[in-house]
Each structure stands twice: as C-alpha cells, then as structure tokens.
N, C-alpha and C positions, 0 to 999 in steps of 0.2 A: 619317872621317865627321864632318864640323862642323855645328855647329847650336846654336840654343840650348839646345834641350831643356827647356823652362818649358811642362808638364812634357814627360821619357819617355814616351814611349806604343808601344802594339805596333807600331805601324808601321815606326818607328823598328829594332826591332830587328828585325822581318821584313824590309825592308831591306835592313840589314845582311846578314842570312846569306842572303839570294838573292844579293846582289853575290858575297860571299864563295864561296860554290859554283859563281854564273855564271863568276866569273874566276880560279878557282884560287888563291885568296889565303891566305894562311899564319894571318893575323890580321885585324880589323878594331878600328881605334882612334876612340875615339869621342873627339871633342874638343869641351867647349861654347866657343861663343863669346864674347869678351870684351862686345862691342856691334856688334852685326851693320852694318852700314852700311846695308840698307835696314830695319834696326829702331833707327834712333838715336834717333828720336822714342815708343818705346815704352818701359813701364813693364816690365824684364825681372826675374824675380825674383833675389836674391841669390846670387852662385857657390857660396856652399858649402852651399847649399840644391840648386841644380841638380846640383851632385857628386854629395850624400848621395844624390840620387833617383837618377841614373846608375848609382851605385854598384850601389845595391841591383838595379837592372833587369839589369846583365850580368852580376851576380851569377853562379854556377855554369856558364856558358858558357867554357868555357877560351880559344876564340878571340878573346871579345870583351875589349878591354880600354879603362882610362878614362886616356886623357893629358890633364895641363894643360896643357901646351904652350901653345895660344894665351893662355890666362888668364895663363901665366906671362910670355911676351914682350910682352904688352898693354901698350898708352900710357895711359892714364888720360885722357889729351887728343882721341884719335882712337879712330876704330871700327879691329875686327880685323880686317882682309886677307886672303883666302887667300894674296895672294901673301907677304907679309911671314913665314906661317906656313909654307908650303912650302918657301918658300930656306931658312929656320931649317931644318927637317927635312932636308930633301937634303943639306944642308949636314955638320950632326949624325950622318945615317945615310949617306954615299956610297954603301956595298954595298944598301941597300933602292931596291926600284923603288914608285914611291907609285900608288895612284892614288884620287882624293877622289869621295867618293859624294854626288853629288849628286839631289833631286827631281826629277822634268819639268817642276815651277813653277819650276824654278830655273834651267833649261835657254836658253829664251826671253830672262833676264835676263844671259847670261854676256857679252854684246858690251859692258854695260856694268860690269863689274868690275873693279875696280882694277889695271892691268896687265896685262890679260887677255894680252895677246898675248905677253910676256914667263911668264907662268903654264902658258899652255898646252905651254910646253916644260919644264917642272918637273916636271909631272903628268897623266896619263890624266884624262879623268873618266869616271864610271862613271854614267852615268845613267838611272834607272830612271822608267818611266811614271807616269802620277798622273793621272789622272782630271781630265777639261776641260783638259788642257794640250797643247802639241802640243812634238813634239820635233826642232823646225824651229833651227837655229843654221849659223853660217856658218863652223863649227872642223874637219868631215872627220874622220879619223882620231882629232883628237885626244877624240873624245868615243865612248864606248864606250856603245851602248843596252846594254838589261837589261831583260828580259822579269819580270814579276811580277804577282801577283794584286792586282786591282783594291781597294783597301780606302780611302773619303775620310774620313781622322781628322787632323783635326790636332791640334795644342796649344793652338790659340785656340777650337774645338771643347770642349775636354776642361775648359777655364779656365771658360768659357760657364758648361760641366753643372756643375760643381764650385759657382760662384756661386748658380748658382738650386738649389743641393740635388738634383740630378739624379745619377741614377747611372754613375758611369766606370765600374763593372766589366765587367772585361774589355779594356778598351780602356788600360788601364795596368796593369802588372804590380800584382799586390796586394801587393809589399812598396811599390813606390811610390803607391800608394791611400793604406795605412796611415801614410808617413810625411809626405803631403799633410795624412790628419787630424791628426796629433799633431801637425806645427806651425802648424795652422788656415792655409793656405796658399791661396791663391785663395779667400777666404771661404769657405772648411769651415765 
C-alpha cells in the first residue's frame, strides 16, 4: 500500500485490513512514497517524520508492516513509480504474489501512470471505494474492487484541522496525534 501518508490517519489502516481479509493476504506493507507524481508540486513533509508516524500507527498489528522500499530506490531527480517499485519487488521477492492497494480516487487516474500497461502485469490492484469517485477504468481483471465502509478523511483534511487548532482525534491514531504535537508538525 503506497502513499504518502503526511499524515496516517484511520483510514489508511481501515483500508488496509479490509483489503487484507477481502483478499486473503498474509501481510500488508505499507510504503510511503518518495514524491508522488501527481504530488510533485506539493509541500510533502519529511520521510523520517512520515516513518516515525507510520511506525507508531501499525504499531501492534502483526500483519501490518513498514517497507522503505520506494524511499530507498528513489532518484532525488524524479518522482516514485509504481512501476519502477514493483519490478524492484517482483524482482527481490519472485515467490510473493503483490497486489498494490489502491483509493477509488486513484482508480479513474490509473490510464495515466507511468507504464501503466507494463504495471498491470507486475501487480493486482486492489481497489477500494471512496466516496464521490467512481470505479470506472479500462484494466478488467487486472483491478480487483473491495467493498468497504464509507469514511471521507483525508490527509489534506487532517493537515487543514491540525493548522486551524481543530481537533484529529480519532481520525489519527493518538500515538500519531502525539507525535504531530511534539514535533509541531502541520502548525501544532
């Protein structure tokens, strides 16, 4: 599951464990992204700021784990790929079968992803609903729905509350609340 995660929020890890029990999966690896490509123009906070919060959010879930994988194979020059990320992994793991979890806001944008069509044979995707989006794509089989409760939180939402002194609880795990306040992160 890739993203940036600026911040974790519940969603995120609700998410996750629907995919995970919809699809029989063993694990769910959560990977932030180096610089997204349709976020190259945004202000993303620091990777070992996004880790620390990751960290703490899968915290006690045994399934969930934190790869840096993309941060590690990142160009400093270019945004991160799915697809440059998945070869890496197939590659790395031959015996694992992948399959990348993606939004329903993400779903509508897959015909324009960097080697989409060479991707789509690396990986499943796993994609789950989201509220105002439709889950219209022109890939068939290679894109797996996922039934899940309607919840619209984002991370640009949670950035918002956080700036004007409004309250995230609940909508971020409160080890990642706490460690938003302590390093005044999004204007805490």
């Amino acid at each position: 599951m890739g993203g940036t995660f600026d911040p974790v929020h519940i969603v995120h890890l609700i998410v996750a464990e629907q995919a995970k029990s919809a699809l029989g999966l063993d694990e769910i690896w959560f990977m932030p992204a180096h610089i997204p490509p349709h976020k190259r123009d945004q202000d993303i906070t620091a990777d070992h700021h996004r880790l620390a919060m990751l960290e703490r959010a899968v915290a006690g879930n045994d399934s969930f784990r934190l790869t840096t994988v993309e941060l590690d194979i990142a160009r400093e020059d270019r945004p991160s790929y799915t697809y440059d990320t998945m070869l890496y992994l197939t590659n790395a793991f031959p015996d694992h079968t992948f399959y990348f979890i993606i939004g329903g806001d993400m779903v509508e944008y897959l015909p324009r992803w960097y080697k989409i069509d060479e991707l789509v044979n690396l990986v499943q995707f796993a994609a789950l609903a989201r509220p105002g989006y439709t889950m219209n794509h022109p890939y068939g089989h290679h894109v797996t729905a996922i039934e899940m409760p309607q919840l619209d939180i984002s991370s640009s939402m949670i950035r918002e509350k956080i700036a004007k002194g409004q309250s995230v609880r609940y909508l971020i795990p409160d080890k990642v609340r706490l460690y938003i306040e302590e390093n005044r992160l999004y204007g805490s």
